[in-house]
C-alpha positions in Angstrom: -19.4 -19.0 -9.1 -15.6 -19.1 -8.6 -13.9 -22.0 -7.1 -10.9 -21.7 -4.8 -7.9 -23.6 -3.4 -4.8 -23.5 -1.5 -2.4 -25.9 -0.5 -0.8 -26.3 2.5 1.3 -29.0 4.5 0.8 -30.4 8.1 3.6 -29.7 10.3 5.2 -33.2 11.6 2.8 -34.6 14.2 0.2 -32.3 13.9 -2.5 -34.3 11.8 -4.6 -35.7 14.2 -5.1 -32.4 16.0 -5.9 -30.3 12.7 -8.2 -32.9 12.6 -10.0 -33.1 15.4 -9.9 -29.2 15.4 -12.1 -29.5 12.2 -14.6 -32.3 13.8 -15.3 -29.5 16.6 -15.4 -26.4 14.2 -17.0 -23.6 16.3 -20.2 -22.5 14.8 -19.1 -18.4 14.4 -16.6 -19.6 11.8 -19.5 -21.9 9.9 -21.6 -18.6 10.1 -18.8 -16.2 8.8 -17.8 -18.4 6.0 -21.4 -18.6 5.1 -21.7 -14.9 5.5 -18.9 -14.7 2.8 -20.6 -16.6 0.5 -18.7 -19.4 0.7 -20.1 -22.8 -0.2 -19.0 -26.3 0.0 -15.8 -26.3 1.5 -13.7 -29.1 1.8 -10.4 -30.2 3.0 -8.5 -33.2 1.5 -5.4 -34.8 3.2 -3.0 -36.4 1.1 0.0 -37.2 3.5 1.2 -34.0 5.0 -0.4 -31.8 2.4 -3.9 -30.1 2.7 -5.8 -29.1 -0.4 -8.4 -27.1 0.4 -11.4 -25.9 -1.6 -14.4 -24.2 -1.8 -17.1 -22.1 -4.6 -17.5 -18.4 -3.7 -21.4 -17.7 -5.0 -21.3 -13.9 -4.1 -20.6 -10.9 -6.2 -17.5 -9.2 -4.4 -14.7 -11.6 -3.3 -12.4 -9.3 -2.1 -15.1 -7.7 0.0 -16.5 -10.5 1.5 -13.1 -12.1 2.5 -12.0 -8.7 3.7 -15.0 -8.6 5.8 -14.7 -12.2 7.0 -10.7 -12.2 7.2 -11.4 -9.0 9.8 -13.9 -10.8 12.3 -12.5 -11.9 15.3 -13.8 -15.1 15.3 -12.0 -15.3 11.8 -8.8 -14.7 13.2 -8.6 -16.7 16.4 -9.4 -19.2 13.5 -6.6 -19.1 11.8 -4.6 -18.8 14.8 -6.0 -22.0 15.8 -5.0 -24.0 12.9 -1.9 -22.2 11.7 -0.4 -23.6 14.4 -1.0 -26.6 12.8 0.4 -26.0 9.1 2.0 -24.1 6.9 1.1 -22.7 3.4 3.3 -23.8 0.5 4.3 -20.4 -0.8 4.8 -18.8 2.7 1.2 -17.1 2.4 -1.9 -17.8 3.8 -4.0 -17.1 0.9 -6.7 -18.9 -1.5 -6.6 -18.3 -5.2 -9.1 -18.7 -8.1 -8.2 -22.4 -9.2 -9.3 -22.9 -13.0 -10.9 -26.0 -14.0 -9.9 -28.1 -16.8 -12.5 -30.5 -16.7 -15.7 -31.6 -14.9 -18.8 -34.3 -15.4 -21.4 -34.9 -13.5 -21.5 -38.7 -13.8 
């Protein structure tokens, strides 16, 4: 399993309708990301800034996100919400984030 992140930051006013863009999340983008083998995804607001994380459980990342990234569904996605934040390091990409520690408690 590989766990990835990005981080991003809400533009000025747009919280509440990232938000409530989330609470209505169509069902095709669900389905894709599950078709991709991703797992447990989560968003986490901290002020302004988006953390976003999920486990990839399949075998070839770059295929499945390839795959996923080229659905239409997929991209009318990311249309949806980019107009709602931007990515820290001008690209809208998710990277391998390493983890330093972890209990289950």
């Amino acid at each position: 399993m590989k766990r990835i992140g990005t981080l991003s930051k809400l533009k000025p006013g747009a919280a509440d309708a990232y938000i409530k863009l989330h609470d209505e999340i169509w069902q095709g983008v669900v389905d894709a990301g599950h078709e991709a083998n991703m797992r447990n995804f989560s968003i986490f607001r901290i002020g302004d800034y988006l953390f976003s994380y999920y486990e990839y459980i399949g075998d070839d990342f770059e295929a499945d996100m390839a795959k996923k990234s080229a659905l239409p569904i997929s991209i009318e996605w990311q249309k949806a919400t980019g107009e709602f934040r931007e990515i820290m390091d001008g690209e809208n990409r998710f990277i391998e984030i390493e983890e330093i520690w972890h209990h289950d408690f």
